[in-house]
N, CA, C and O of each residue as an XYZ file, in Angstrom:
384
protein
N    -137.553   -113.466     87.320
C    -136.988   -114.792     87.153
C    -135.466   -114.666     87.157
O    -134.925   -113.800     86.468
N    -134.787   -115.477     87.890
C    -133.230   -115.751     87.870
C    -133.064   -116.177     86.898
O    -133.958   -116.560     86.144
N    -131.296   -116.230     86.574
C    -130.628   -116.938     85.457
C    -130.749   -118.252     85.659
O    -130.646   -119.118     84.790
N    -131.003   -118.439     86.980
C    -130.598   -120.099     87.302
C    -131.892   -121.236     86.653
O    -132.973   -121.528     87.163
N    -131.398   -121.606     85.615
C    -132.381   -122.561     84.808
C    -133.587   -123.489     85.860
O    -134.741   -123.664     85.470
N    -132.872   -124.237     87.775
C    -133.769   -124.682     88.429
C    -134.326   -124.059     89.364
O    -134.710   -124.643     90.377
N    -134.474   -122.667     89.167
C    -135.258   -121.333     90.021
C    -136.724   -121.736     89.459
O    -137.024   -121.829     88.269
N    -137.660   -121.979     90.685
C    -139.019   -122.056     90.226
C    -139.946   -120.761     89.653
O    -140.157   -119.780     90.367
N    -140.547   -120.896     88.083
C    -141.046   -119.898     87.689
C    -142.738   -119.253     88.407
O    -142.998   -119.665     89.538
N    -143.393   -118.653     87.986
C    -144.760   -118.154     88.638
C    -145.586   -119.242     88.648
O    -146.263   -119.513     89.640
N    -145.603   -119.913     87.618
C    -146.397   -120.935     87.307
C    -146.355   -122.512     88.348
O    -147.344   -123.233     88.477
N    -145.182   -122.755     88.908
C    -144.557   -123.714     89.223
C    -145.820   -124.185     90.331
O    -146.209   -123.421     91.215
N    -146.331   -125.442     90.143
C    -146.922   -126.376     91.397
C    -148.331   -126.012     91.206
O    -149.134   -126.676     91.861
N    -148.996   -124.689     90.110
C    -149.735   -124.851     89.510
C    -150.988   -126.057     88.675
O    -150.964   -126.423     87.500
N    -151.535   -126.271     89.266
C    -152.530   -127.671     88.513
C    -152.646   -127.278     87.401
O    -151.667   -127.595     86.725
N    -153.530   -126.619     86.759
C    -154.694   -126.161     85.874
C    -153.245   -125.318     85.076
O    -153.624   -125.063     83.933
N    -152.111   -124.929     85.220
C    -150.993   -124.607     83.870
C    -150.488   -125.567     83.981
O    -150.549   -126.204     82.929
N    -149.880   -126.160     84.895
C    -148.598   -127.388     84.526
C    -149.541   -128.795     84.014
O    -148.786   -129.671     83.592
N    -150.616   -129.081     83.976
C    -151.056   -130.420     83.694
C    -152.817   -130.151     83.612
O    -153.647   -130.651     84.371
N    -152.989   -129.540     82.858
C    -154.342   -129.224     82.314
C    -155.080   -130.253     82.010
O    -154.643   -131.321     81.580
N    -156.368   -129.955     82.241
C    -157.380   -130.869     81.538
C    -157.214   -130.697     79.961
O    -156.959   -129.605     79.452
N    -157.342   -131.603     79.402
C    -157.244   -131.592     77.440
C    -158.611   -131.539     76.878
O    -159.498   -131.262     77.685
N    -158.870   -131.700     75.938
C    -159.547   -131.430     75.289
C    -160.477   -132.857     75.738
O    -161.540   -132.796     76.357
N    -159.681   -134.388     75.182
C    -159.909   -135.256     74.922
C    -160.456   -135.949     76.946
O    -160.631   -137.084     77.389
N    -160.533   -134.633     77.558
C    -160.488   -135.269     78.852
C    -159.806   -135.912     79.882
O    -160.144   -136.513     80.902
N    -158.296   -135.499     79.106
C    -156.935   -136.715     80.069
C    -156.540   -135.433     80.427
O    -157.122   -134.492     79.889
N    -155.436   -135.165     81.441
C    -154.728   -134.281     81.684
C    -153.401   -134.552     81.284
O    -152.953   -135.695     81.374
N    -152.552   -133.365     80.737
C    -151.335   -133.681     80.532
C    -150.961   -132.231     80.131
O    -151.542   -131.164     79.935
N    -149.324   -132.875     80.099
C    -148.895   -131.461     80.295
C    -148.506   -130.300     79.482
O    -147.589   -130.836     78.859
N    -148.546   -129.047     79.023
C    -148.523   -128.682     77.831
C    -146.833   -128.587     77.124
O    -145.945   -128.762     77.958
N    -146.426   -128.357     75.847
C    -145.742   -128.377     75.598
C    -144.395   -127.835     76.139
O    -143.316   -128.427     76.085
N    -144.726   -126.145     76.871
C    -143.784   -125.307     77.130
C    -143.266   -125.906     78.164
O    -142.065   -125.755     78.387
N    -144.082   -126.728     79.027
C    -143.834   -127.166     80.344
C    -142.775   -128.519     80.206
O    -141.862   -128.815     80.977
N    -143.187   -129.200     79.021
C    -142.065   -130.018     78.937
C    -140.354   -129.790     78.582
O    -139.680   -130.813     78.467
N    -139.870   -128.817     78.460
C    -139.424   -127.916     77.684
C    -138.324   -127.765     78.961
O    -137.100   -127.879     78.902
N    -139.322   -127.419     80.341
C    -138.909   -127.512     81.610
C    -137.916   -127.803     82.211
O    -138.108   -129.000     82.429
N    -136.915   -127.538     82.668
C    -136.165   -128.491     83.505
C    -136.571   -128.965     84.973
O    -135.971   -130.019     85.185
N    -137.149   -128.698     85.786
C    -137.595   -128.656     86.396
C    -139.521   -129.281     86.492
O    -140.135   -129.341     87.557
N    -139.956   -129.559     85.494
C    -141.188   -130.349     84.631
C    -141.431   -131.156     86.151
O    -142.024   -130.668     87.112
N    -140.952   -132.201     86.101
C    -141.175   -133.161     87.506
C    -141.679   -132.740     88.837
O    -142.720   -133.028     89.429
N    -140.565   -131.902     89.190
C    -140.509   -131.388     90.607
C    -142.014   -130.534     90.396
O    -142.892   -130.800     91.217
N    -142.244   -129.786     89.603
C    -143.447   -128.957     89.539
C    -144.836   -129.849     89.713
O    -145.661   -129.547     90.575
N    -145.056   -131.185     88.653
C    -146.163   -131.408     88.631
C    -146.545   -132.681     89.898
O    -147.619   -133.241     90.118
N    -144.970   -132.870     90.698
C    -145.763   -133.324     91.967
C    -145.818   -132.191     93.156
O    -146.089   -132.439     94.331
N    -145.593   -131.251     92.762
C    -145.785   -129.971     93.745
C    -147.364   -129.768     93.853
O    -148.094   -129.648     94.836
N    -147.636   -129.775     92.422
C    -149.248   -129.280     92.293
C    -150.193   -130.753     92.596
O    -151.324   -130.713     93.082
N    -149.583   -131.846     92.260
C    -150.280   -132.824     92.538
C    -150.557   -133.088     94.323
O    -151.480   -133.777     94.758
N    -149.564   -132.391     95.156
C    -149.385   -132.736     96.441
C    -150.570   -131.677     96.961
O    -151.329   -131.912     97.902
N    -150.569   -130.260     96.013
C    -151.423   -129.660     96.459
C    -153.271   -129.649     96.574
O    -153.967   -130.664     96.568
N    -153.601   -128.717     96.641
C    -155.165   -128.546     97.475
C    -155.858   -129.051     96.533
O    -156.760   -129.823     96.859
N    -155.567   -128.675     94.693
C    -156.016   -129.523     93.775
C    -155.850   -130.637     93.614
O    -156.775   -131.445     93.529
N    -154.497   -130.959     93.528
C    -154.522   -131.969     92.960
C    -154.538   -133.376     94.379
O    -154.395   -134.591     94.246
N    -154.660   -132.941     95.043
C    -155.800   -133.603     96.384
C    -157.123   -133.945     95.974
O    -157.779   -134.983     96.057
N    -157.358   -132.757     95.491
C    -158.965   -132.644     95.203
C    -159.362   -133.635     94.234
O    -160.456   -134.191     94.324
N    -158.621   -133.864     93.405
C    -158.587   -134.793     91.874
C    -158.085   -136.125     92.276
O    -158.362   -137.150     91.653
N    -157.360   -136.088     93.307
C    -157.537   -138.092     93.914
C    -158.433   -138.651     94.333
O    -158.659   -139.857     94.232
N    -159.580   -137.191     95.290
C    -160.664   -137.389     96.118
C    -161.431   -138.021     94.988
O    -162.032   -139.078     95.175
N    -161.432   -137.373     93.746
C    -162.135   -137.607     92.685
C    -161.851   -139.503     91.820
O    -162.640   -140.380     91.468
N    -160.604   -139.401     91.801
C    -160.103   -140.710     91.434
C    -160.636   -141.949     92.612
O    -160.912   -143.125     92.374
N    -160.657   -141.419     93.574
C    -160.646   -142.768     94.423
C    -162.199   -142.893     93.877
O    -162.401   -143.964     93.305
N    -163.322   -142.017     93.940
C    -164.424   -142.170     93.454
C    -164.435   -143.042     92.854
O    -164.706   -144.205     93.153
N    -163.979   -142.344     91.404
C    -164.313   -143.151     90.647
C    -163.930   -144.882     90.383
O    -164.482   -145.694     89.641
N    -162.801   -145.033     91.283
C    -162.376   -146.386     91.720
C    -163.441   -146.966     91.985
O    -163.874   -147.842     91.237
N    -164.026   -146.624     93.017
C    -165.149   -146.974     94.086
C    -166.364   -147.694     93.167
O    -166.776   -148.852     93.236
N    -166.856   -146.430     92.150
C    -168.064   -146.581     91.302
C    -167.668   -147.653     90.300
O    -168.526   -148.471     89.970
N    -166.098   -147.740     89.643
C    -166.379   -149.102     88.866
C    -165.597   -150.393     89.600
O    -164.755   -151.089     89.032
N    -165.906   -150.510     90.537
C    -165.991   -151.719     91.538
C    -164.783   -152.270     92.110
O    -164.626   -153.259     92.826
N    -163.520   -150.977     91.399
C    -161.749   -151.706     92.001
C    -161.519   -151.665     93.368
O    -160.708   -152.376     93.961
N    -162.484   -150.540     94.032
C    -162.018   -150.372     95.832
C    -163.294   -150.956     96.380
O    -164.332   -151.092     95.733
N    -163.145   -151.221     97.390
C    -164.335   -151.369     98.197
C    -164.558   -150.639     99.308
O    -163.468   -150.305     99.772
N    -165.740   -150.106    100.155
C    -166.274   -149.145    100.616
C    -165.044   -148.782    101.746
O    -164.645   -147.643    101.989
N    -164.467   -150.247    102.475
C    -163.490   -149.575    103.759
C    -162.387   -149.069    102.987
O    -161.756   -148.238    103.641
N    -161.823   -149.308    101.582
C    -160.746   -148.814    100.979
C    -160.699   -147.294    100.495
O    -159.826   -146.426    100.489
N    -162.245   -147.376    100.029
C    -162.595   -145.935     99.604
C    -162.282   -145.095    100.810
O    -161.236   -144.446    100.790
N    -163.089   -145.033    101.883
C    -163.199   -144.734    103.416
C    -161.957   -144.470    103.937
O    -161.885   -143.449    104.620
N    -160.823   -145.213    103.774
C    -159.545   -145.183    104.561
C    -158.892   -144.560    103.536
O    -157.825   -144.289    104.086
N    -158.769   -143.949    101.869
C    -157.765   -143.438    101.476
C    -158.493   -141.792    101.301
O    -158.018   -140.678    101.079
N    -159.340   -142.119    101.441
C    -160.219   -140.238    101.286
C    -160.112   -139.595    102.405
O    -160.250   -138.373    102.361
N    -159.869   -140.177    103.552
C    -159.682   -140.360    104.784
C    -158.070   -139.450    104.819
O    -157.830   -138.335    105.283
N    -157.261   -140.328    104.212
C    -156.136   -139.883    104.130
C    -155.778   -138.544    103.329
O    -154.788   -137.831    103.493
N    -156.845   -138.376    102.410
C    -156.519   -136.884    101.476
C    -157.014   -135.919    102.022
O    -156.682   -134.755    101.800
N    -157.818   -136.264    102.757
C    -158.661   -135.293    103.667
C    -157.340   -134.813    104.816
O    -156.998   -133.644    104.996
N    -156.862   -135.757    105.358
C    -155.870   -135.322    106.712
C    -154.837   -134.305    105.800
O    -154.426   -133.265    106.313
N    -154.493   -134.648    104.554
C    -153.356   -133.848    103.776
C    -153.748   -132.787    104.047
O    -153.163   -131.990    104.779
N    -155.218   -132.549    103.279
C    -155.745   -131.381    103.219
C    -155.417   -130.631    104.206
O    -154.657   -129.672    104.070
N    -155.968   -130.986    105.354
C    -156.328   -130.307    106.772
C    -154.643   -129.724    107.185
O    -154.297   -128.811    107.935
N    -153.940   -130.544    106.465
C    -152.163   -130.193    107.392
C    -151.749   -129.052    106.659
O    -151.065   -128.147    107.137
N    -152.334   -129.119    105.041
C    -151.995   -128.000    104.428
C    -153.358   -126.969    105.077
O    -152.918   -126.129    105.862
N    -154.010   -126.940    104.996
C    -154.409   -125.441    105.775
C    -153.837   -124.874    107.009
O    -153.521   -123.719    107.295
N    -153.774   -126.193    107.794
C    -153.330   -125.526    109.116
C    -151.858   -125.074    108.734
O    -151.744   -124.086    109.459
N    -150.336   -125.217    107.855
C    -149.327   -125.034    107.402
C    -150.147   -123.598    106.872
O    -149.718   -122.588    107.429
N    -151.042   -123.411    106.074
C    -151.047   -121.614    105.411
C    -151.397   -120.846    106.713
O    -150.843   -119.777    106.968
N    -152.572   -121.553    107.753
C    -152.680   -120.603    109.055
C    -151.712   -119.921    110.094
O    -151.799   -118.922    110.807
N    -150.624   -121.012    109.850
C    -149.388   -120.546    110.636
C    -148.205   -119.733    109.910
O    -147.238   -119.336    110.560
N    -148.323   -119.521    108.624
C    -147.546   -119.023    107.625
C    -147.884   -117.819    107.684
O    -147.047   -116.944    107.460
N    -149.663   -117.402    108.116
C    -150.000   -116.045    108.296
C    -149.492   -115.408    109.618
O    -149.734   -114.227    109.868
């Protein structure tokens, strides 16, 4: 780790350290992380990522099941997390 306080640490863009599931079932973020300077930039790093993709796929669901979206809304934004997805793999295939 650098001196430089906005050098990203190991953890950084991390789901499951920067914004954990709780106990109570909400996610949020743990203490050290608030502490952060850099706190923000991290937890939409991990939110942009493969997880936290995965956990909108999940949200829009549950939209769906208590009656706020309707089927073409569901359809057209899963639609859209899915294409994320796909840009981030093909971005790690070309990185190799």
């Amino acid at each position: 780790m650098s001196d430089n306080p906005t050098d990203p640490l190991d953890c950084f863009g991390q789901l499951e350290k920067v914004f954990p599931m709780g106990e109570d079932g909400f996610r949020t973020s743990p203490p050290e992380c608030m502490k952060c300077p850099i706190v923000k930039t991290c937890i939409q790093a991990a939110m942009k990522g493969v997880e936290g993709l995965k956990m909108e796929e999940k949200r829009i669901d549950r939209a769906y099941e208590c009656g706020l979206i309707g089927t073409f809304q569901r359809w057209s934004q899963k639609k859209h997390v899915r294409r994320k997805m796909e840009e981030q793999a093909k971005r790690r295939e070309d990185q190799r």
